[in-house]
N, C-alpha and C positions, 0 to 999 in steps of 0.2 A: 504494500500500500504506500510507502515510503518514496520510493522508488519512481512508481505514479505519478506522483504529485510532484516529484523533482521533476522527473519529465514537462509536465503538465508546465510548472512554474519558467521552466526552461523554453518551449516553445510556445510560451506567451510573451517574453525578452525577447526572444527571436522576432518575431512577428512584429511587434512595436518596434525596434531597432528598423528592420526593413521599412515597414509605413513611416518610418522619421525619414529615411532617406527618397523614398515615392516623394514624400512632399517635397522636400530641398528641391530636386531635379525639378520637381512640376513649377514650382516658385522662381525657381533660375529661368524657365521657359518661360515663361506669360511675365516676366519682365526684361526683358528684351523688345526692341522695339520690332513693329512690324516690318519694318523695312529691309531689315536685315535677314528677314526670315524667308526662306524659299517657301516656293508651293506648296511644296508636300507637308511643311511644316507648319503654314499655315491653316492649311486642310485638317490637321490632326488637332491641332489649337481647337480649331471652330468644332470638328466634330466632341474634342473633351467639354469644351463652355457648353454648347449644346445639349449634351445626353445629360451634364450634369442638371440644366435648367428644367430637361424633361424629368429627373428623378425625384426634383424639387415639387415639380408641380404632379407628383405618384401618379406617372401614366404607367399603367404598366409596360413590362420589356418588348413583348408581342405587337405593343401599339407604340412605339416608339419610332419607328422609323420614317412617317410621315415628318412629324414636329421637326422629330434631329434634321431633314433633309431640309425643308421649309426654313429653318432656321439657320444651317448653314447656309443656304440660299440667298439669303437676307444679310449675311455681314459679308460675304464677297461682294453683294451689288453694293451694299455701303462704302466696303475698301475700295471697291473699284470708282464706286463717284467722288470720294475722297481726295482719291488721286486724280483723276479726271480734274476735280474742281483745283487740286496743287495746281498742275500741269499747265492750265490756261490761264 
């Protein structure tokens, strides 16, 4: 029983230790600026704010895929008038 609960207490450390380091990474990313950031990295940005926004507002996982899409949908057209509006 001992033994158990050492385990147990041990990869509960574990698991915390990792999610400390998820956040760091994810925190270092979404502070950067957008300009700097390629496609694809921006694409993964919008899909994380996204599904996060959808988990927020309890859509279930099955009906997520509209919102997330519609929603990344909407900050490319934004990023893109953005720049458009820089640019001229």
């Amino acid at each position: 029983m001992l033994r158990l609960s050492g385990c147990c207490w041990i990869s509960l450390a574990i698991l915390l230790l990792a999610n400390n380091v998820v956040v760091a990474q994810t925190a270092q990313t979404t502070s950067t600026p957008e300009k700097s950031l390629s496609k694809s990295a921006l694409r993964r940005q919008d899909r994380q704010e996204c599904t996060k926004q959808a988990v927020q507002q309890n859509i279930e996982r099955r009906n997520r895929a509209a919102p997330v899409r519609k929603c990344m949908a909407d900050r490319q057209a934004l990023r893109k008038a953005s720049q458009k509006k820089g640019s001229t």
